[in-house]
gemmi code that builds the backbone of each chain (N, CA, C; Angstrom):
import gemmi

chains = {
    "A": [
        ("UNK", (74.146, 302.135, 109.325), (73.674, 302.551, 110.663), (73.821, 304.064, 110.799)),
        ("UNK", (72.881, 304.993, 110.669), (72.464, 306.179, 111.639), (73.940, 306.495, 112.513)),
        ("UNK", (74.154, 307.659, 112.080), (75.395, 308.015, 113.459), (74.736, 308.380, 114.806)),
        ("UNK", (73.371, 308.390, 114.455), (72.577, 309.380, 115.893), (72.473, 307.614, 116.581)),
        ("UNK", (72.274, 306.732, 115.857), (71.833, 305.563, 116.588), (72.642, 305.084, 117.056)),
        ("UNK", (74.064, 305.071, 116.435), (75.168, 304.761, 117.294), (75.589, 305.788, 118.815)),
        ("UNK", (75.190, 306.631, 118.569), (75.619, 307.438, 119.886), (74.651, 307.202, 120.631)),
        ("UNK", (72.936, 307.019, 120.335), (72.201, 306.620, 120.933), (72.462, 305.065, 122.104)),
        ("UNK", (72.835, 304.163, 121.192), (73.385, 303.136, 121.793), (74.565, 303.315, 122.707)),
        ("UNK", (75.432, 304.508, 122.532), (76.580, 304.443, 123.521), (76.373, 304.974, 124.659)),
        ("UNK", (74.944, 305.828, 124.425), (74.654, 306.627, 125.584), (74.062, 305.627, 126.771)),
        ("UNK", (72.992, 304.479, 125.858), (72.674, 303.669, 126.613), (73.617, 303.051, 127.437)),
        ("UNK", (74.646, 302.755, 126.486), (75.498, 301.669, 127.594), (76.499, 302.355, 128.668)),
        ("UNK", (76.582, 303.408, 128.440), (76.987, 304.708, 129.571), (75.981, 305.033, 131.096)),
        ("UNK", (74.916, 304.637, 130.702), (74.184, 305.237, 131.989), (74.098, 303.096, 132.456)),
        ("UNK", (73.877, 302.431, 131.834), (73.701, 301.216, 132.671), (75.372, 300.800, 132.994)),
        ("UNK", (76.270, 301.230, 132.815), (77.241, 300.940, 132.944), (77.593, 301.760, 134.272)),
        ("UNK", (77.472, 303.260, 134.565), (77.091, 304.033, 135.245), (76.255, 303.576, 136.707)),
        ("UNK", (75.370, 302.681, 136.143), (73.971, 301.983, 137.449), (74.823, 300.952, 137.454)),
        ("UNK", (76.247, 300.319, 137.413), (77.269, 299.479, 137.931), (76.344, 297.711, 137.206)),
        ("UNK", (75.753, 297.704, 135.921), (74.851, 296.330, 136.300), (75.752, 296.311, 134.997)),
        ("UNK", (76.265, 294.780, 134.649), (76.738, 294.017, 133.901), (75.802, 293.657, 132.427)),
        ("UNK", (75.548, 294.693, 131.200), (74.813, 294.658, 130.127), (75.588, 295.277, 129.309)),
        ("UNK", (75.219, 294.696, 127.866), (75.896, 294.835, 126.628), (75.219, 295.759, 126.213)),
        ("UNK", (75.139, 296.698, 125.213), (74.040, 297.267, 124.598), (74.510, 297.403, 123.021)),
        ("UNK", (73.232, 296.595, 121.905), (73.352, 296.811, 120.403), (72.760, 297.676, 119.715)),
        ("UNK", (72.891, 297.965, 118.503), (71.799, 297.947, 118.146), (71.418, 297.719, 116.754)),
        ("UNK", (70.336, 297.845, 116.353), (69.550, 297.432, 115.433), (68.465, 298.271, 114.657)),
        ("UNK", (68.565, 298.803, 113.213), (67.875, 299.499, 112.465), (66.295, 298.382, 112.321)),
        ("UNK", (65.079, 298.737, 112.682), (63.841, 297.893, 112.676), (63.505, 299.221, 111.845)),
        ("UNK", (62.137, 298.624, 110.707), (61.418, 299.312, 110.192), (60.790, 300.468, 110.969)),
        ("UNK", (60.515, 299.887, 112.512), (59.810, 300.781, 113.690), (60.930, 301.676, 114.412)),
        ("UNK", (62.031, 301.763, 113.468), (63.085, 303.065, 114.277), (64.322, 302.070, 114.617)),
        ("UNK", (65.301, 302.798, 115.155), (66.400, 302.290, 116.203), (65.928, 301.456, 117.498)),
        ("UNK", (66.454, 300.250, 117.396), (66.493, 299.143, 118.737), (67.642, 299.237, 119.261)),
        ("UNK", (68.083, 299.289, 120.694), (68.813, 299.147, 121.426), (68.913, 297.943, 121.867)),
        ("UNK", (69.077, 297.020, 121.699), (69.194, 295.290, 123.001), (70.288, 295.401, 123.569)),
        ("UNK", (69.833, 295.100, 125.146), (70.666, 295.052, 126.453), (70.620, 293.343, 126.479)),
        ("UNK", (71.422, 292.945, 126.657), (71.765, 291.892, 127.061), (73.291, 291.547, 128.285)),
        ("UNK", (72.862, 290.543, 129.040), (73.981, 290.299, 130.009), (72.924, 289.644, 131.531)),
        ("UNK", (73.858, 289.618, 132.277), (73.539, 289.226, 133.767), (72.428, 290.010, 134.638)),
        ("UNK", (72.824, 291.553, 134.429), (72.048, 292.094, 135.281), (70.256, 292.564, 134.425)),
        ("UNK", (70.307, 291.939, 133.377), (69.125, 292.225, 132.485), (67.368, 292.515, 133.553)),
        ("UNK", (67.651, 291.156, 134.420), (66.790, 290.821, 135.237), (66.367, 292.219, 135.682)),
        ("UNK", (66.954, 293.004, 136.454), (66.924, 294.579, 137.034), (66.122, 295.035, 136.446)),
        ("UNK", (66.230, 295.429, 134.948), (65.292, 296.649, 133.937), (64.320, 295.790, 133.649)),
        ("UNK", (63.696, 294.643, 134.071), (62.576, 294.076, 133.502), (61.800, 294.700, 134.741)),
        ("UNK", (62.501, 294.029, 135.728), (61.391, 294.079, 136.869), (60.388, 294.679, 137.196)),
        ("UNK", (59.347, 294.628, 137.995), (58.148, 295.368, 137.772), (57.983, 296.306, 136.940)),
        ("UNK", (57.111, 295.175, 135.930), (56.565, 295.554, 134.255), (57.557, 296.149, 133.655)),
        ("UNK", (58.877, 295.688, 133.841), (60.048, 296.929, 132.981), (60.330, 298.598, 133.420)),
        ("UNK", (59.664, 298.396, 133.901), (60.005, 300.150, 134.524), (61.618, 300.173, 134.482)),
        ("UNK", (62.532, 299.446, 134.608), (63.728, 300.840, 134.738), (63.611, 300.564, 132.471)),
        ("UNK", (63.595, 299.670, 131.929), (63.664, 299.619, 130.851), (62.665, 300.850, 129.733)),
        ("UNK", (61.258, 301.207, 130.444), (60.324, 302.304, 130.094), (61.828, 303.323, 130.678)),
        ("UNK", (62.085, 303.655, 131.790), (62.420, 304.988, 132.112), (63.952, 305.295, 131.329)),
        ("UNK", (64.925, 304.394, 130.609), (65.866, 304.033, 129.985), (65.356, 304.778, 128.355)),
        ("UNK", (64.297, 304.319, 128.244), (63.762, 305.026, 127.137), (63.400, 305.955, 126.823)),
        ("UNK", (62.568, 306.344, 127.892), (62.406, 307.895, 127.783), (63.202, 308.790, 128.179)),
        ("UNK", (64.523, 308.411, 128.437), (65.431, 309.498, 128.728), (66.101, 309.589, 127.704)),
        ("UNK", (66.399, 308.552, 126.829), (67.136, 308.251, 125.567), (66.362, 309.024, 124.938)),
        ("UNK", (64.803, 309.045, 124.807), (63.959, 309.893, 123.602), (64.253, 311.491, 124.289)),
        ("UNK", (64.245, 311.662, 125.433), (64.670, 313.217, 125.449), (65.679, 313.535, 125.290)),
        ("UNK", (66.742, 312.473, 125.396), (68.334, 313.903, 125.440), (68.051, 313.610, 123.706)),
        ("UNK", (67.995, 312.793, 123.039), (67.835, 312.764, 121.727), (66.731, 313.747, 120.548)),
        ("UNK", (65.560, 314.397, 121.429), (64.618, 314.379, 120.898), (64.907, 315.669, 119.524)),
        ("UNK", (66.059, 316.214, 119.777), (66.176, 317.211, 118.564), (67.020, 316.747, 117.660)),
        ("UNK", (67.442, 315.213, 117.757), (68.319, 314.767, 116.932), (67.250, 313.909, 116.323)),
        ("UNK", (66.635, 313.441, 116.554), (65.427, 312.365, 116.095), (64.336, 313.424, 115.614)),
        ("UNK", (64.183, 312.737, 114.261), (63.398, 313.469, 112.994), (61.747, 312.726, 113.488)),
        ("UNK", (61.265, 313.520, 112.890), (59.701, 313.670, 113.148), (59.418, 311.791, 112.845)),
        ("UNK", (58.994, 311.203, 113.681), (58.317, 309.776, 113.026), (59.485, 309.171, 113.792)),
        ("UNK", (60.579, 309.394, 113.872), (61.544, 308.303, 114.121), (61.565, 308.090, 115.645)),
        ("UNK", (61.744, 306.995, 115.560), (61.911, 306.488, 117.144), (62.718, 305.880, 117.856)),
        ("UNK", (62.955, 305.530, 118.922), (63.674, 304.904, 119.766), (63.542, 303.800, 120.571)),
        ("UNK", (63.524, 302.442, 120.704), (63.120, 301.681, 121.197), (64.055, 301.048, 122.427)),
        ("UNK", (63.881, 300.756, 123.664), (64.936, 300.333, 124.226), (64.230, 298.693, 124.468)),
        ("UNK", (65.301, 297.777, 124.321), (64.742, 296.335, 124.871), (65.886, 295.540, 125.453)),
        ("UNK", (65.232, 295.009, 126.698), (66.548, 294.117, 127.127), (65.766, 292.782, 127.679)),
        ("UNK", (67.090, 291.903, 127.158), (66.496, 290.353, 126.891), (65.493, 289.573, 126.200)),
        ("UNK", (64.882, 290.666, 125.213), (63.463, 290.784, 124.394), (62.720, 290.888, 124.974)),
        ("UNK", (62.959, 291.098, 126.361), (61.144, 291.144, 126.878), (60.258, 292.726, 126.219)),
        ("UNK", (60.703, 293.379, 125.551), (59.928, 294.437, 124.987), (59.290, 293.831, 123.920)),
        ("UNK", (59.847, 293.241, 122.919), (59.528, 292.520, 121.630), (58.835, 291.121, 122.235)),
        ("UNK", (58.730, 290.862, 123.238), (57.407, 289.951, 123.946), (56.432, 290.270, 124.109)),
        ("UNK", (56.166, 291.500, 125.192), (55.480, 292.362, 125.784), (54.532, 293.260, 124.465)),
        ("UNK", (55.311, 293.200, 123.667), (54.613, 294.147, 122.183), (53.744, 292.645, 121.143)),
        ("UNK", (54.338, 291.574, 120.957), (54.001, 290.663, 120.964), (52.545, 290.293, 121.392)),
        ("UNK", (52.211, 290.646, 122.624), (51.572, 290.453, 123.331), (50.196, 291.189, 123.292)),
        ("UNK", (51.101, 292.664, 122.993), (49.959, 293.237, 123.282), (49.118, 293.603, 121.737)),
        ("UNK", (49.773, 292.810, 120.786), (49.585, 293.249, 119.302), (48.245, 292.350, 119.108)),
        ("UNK", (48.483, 291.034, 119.755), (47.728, 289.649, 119.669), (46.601, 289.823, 121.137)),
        ("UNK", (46.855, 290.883, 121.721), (45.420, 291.420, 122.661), (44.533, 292.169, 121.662)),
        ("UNK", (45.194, 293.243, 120.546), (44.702, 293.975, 120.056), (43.549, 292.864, 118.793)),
        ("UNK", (44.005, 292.236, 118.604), (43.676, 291.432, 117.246), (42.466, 290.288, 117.901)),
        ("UNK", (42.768, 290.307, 119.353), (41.834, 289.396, 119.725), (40.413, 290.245, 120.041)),
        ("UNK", (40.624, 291.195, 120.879), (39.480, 292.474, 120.707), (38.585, 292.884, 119.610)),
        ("UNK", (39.688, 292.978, 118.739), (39.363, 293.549, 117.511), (37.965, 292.773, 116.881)),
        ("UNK", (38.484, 290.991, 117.133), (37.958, 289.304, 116.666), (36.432, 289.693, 117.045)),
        ("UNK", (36.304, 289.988, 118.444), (35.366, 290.205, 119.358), (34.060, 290.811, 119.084)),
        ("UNK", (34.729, 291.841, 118.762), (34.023, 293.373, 118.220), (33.405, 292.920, 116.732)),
        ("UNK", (34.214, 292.531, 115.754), (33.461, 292.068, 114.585), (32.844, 290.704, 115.087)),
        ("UNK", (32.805, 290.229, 115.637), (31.939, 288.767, 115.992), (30.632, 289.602, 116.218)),
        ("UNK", (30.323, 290.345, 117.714), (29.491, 290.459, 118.339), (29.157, 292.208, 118.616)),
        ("UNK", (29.725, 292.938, 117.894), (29.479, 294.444, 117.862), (29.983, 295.521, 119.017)),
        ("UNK", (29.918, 294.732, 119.771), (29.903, 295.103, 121.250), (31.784, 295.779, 121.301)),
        ("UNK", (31.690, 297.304, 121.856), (33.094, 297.431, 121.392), (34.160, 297.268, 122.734)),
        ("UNK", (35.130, 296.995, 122.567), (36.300, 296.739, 123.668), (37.179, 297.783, 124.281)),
        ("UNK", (37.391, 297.450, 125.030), (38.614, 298.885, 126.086), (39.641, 297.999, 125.926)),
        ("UNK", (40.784, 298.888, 125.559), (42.252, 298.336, 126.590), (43.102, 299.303, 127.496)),
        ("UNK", (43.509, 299.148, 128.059), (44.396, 299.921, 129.149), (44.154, 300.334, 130.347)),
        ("UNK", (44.338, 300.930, 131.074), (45.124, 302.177, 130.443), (46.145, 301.844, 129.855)),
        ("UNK", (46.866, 302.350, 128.566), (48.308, 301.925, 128.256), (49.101, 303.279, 127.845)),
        ("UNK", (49.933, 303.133, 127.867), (51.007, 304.012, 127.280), (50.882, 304.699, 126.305)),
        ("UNK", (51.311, 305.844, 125.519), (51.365, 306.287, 124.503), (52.496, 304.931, 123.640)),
        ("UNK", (53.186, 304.446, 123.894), (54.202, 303.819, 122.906), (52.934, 302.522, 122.746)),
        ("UNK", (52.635, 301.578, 124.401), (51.983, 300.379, 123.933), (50.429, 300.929, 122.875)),
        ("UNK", (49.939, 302.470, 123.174), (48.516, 302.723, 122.069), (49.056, 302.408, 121.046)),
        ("UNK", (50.084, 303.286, 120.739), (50.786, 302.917, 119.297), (50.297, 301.479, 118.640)),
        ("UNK", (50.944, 300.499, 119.402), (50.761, 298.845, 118.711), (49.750, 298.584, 118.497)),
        ("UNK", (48.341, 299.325, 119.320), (47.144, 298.368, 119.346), (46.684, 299.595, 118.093)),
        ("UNK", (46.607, 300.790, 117.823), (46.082, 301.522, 116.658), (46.676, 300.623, 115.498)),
        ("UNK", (47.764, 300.386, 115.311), (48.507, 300.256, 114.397), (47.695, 298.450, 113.998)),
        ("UNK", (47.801, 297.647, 114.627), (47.223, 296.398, 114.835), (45.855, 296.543, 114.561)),
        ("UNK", (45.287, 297.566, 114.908), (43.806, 297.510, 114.957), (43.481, 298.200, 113.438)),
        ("UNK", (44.588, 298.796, 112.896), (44.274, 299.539, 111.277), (44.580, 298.149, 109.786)),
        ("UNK", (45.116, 297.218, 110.854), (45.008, 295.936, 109.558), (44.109, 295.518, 109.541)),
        ("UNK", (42.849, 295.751, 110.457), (41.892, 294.984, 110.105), (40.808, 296.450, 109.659)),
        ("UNK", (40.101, 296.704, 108.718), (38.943, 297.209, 108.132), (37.913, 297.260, 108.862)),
        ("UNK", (37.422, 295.800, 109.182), (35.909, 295.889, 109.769), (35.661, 297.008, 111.455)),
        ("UNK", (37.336, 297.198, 111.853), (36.898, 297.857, 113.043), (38.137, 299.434, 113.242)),
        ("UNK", (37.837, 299.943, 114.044), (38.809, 300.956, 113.958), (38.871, 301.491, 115.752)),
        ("UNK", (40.021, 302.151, 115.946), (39.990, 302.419, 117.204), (40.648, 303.972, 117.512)),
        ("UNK", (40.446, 304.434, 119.011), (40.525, 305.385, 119.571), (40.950, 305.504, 120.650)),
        ("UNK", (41.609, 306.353, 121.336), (42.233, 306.699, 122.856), (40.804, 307.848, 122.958)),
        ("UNK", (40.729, 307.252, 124.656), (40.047, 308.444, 125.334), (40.843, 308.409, 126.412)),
        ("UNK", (40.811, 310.266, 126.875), (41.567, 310.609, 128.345), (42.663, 311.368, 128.053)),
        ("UNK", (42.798, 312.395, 128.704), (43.510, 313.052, 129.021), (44.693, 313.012, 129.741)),
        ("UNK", (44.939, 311.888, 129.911), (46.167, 311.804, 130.738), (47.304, 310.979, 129.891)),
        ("UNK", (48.172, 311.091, 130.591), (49.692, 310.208, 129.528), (49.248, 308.820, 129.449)),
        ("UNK", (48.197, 308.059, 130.464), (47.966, 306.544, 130.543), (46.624, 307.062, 129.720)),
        ("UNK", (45.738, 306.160, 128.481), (44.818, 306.152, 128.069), (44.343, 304.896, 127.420)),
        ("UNK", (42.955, 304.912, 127.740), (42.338, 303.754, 127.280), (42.180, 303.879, 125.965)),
        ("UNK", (42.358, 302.851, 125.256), (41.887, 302.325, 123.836), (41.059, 301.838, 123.231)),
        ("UNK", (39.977, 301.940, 122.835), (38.266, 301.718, 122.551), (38.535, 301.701, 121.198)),
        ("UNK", (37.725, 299.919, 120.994), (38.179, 299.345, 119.868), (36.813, 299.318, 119.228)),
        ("UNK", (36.113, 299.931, 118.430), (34.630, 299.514, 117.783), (34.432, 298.968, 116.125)),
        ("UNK", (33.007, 298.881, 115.844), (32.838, 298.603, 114.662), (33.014, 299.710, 113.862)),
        ("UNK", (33.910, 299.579, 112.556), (33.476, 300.596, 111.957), (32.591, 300.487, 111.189)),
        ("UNK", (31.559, 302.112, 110.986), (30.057, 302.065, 110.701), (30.462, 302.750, 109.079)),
    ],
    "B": [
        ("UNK", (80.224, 309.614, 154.691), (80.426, 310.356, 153.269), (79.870, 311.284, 153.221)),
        ("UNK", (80.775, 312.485, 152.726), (80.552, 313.924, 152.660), (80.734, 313.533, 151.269)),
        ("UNK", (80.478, 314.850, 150.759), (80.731, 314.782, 149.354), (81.687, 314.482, 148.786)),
        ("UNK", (81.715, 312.874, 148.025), (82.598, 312.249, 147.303), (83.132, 312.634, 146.275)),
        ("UNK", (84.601, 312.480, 146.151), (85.447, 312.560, 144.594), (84.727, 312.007, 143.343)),
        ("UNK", (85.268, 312.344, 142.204), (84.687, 311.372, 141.119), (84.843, 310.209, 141.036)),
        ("UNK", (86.096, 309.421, 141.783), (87.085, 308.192, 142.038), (85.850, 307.418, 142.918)),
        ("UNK", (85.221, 308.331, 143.859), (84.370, 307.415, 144.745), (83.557, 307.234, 144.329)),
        ("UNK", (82.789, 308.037, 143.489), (81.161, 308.135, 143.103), (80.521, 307.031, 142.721)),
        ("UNK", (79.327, 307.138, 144.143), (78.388, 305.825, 143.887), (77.926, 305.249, 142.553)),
        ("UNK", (77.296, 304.433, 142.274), (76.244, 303.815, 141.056), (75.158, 305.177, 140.737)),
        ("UNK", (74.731, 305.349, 141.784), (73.574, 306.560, 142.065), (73.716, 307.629, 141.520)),
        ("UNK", (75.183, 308.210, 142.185), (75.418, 309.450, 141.890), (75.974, 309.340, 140.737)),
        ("UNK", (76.623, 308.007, 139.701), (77.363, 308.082, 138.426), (76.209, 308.297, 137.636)),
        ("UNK", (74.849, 307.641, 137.547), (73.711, 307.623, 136.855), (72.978, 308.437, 136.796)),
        ("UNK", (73.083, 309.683, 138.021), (72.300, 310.735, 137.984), (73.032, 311.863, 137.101)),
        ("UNK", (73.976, 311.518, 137.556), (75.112, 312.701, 136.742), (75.149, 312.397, 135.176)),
        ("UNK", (75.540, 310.722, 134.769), (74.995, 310.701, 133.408), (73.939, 311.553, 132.609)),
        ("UNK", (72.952, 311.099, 133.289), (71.736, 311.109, 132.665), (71.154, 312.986, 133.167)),
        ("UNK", (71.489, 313.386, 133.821), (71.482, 315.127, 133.423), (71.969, 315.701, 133.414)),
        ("UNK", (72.909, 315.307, 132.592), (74.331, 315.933, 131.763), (73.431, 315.569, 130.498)),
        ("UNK", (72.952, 314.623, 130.162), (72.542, 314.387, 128.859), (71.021, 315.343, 128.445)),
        ("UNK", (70.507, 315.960, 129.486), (69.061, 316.507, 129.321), (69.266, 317.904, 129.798)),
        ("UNK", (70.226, 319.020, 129.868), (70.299, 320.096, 130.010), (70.822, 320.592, 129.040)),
        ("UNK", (70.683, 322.510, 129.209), (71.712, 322.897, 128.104), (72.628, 323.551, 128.905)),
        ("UNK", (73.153, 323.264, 130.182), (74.399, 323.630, 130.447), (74.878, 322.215, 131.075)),
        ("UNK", (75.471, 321.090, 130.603), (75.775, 319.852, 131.953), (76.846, 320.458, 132.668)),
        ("UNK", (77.760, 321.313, 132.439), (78.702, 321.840, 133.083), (78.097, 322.667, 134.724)),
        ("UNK", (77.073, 323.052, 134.550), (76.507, 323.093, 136.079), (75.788, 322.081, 136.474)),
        ("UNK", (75.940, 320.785, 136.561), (75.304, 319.636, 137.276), (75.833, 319.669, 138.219)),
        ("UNK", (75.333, 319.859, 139.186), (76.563, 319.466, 140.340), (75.603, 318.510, 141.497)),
        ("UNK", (76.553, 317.586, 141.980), (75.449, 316.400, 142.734), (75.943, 316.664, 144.083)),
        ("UNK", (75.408, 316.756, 145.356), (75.965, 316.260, 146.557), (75.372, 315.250, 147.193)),
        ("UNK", (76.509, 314.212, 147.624), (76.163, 313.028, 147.943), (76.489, 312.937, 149.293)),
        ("UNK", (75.270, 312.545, 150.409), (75.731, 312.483, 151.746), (75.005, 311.184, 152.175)),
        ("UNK", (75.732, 310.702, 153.432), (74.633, 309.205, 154.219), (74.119, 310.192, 155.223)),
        ("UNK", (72.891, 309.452, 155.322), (71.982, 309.376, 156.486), (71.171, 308.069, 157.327)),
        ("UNK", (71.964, 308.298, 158.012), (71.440, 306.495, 158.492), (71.455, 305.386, 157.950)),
        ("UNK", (72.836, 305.406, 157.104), (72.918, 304.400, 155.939), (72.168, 303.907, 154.791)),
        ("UNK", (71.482, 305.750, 154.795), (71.065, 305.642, 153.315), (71.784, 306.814, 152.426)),
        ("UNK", (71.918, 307.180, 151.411), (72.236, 307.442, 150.761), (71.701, 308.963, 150.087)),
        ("UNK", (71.663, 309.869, 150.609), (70.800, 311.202, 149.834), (72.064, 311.809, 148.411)),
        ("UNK", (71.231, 312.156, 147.267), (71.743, 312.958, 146.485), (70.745, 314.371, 146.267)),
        ("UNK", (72.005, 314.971, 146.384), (71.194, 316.845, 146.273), (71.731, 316.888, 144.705)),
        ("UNK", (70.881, 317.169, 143.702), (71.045, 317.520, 142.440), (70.805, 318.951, 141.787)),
        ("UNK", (72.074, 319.551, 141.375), (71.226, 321.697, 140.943), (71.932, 321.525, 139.993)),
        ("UNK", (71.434, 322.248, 139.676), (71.231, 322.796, 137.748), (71.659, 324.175, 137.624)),
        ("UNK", (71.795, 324.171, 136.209), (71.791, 325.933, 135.941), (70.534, 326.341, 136.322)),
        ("UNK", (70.211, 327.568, 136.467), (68.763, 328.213, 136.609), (68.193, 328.207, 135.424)),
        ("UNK", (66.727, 327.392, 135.077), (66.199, 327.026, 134.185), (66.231, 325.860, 133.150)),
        ("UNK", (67.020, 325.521, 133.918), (67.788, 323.658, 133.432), (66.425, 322.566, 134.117)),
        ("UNK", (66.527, 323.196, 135.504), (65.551, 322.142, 136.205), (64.356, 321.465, 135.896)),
        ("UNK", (63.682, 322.034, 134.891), (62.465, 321.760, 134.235), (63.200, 321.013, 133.230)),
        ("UNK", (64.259, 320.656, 132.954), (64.670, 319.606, 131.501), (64.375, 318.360, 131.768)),
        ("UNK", (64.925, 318.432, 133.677), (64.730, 316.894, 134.356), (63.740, 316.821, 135.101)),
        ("UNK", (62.555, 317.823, 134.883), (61.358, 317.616, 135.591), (60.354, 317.139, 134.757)),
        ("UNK", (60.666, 317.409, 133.387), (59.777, 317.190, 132.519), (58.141, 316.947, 132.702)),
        ("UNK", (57.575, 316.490, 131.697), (56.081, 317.171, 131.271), (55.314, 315.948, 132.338)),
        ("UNK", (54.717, 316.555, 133.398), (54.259, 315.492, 134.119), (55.008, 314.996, 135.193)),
        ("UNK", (56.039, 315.855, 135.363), (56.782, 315.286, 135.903), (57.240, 313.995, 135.563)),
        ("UNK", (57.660, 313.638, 134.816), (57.653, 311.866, 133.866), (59.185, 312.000, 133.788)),
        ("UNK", (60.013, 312.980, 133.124), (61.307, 313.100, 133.529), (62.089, 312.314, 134.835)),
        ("UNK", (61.962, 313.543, 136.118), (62.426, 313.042, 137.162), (61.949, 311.396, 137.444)),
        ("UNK", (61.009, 310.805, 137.140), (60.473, 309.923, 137.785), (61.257, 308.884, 136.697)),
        ("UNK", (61.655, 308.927, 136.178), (62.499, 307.994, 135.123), (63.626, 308.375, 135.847)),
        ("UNK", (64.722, 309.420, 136.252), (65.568, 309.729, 136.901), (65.613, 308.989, 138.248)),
        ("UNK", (64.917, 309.351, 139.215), (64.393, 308.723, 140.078), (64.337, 306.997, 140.085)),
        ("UNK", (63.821, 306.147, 139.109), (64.218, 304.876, 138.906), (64.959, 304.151, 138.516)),
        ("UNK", (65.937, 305.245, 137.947), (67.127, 304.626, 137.435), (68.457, 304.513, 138.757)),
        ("UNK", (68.243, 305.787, 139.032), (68.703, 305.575, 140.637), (68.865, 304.999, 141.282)),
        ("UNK", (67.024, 304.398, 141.696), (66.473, 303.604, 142.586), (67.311, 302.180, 142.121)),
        ("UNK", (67.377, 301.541, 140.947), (67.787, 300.655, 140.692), (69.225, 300.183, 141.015)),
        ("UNK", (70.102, 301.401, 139.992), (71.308, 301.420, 140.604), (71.433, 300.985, 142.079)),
        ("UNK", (70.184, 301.891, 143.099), (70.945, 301.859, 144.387), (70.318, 300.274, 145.159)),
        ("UNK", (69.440, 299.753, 143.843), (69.241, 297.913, 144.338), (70.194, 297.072, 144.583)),
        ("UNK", (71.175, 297.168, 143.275), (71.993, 296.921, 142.569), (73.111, 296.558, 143.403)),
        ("UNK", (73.142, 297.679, 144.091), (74.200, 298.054, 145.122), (74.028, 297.960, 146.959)),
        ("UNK", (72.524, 297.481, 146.713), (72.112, 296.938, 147.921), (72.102, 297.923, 148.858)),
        ("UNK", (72.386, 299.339, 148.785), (71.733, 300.789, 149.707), (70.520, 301.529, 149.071)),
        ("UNK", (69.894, 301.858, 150.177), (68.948, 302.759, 149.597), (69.448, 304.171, 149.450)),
        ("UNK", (68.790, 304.708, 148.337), (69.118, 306.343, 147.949), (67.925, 306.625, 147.894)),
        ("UNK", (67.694, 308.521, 147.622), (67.021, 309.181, 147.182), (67.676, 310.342, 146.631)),
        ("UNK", (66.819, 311.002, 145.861), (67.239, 311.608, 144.948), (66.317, 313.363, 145.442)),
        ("UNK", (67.095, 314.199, 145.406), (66.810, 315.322, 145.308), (66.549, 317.021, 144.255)),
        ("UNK", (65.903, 316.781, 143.487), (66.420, 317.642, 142.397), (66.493, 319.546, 142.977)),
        ("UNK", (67.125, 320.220, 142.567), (66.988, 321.807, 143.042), (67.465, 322.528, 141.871)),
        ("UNK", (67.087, 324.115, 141.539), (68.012, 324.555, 141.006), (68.688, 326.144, 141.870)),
    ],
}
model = gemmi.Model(1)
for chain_id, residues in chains.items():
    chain = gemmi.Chain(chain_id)
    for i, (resn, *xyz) in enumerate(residues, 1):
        res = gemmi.Residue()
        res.name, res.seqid = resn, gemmi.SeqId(i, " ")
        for name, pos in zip(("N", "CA", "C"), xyz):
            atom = gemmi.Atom()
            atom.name, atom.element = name, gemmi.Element(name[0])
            atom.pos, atom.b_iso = gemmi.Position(*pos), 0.0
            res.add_atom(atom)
        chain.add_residue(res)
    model.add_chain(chain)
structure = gemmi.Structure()
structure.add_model(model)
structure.setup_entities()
């Protein structure tokens, strides 16, 4: 284990410990970077609408960290798995689009989503050959336009 | 509540103070003031000069993660807060 990931993890369990809510925090080396899992009673809290305190948990972890974390590496925060659901989810949206698009040509949008959820659907959308995809927009939320590749 | 000891310090004010202590380069000037208003909860948050943009970040996306972590805490705890940033 990473010494940055261990402090990463302690930091986590410092600020929810801090917000007084009853959670464990682990973690876990994934091919896709450092995982954090929160687990405990008050889990319910950081899910709630769409995960937002669990997104904002993360991105504070990726900034106080961001000069300790090497180019590519990442940070994932998840509590109760609903992140590793939610990614789940949106991997098997990407693959179903994707289905679509090579069926019938016609190309697909997703989002707006996140820079982390684009991530899954590029990444999802580069196992398959017959199609390839793109973010349009200028803003931090961007759509994902899934087409044939020609 | 005037401005509380460290012994007292809300959920709110422990989480704000965490978390920009962890995103400046001085945490030694964080300084929070915590007052009620009508049984809610205000925090005044200052920085060193030029710190403030660490927790304002790009889009403002910073504070607003600050801001919900707060908010939660202060669910948690069944008062409402808000959060003030200054430097």
């Amino acid at each position: 284990m990473a010494a940055q990931t261990t402090k990463m993890a302690e930091f986590v369990q410092e600020v929810v410990r801090a917000m007084g809510l009853t959670l464990v925090a682990t973690v876990e080396e994934s091919p896709d970077g450092a995982r954090i899992n929160l687990e405990g009673e008050d889990g319910g809290l950081l899910i709630r609408r769409g995960g937002e305190g669990l997104q904002a948990l993360q991105h504070v972890v990726a900034t106080a960290f961001r000069d300790e974390l090497g180019d590519g590496q990442r940070v994932i925060v998840d509590c109760l798995g609903y992140r590793r659901e939610k990614d789940a989810e949106l991997r098997e949206m990407a693959r179903f689009a994707a289905e679509k698009v090579r069926r019938n040509g016609i190309q697909q949008e997703m989002g707006p989503l996140n820079p982390y959820e684009r991530r899954i659907v590029h990444l999802a959308i580069a196992e398959d050959p017959a199609v390839t995809s793109e973010s349009i927009g200028d803003a931090y939320m961007k759509t994902v336009i899934i087409s044939a590749r020609s | 509540m005037s401005e509380s000891g460290p012994d007292a310090a809300s959920p709110m004010r422990a989480v704000a103070e965490v978390v920009a202590r962890a995103l400046v380069d001085r945490p030694d000037a964080v300084r929070i003031v915590e007052t009620s208003r009508r049984g809610s909860v205000v925090l005044q948050l200052s920085t060193a000069p030029g710190d403030l943009g660490k927790l304002i970040g790009r889009q403002g996306r910073t504070a607003a993660a600050l801001r919900t972590l707060v908010g939660l805490a202060s669910e948690r705890a069944g008062v409402r807060a808000t959060l003030d940033l200054r430097d």
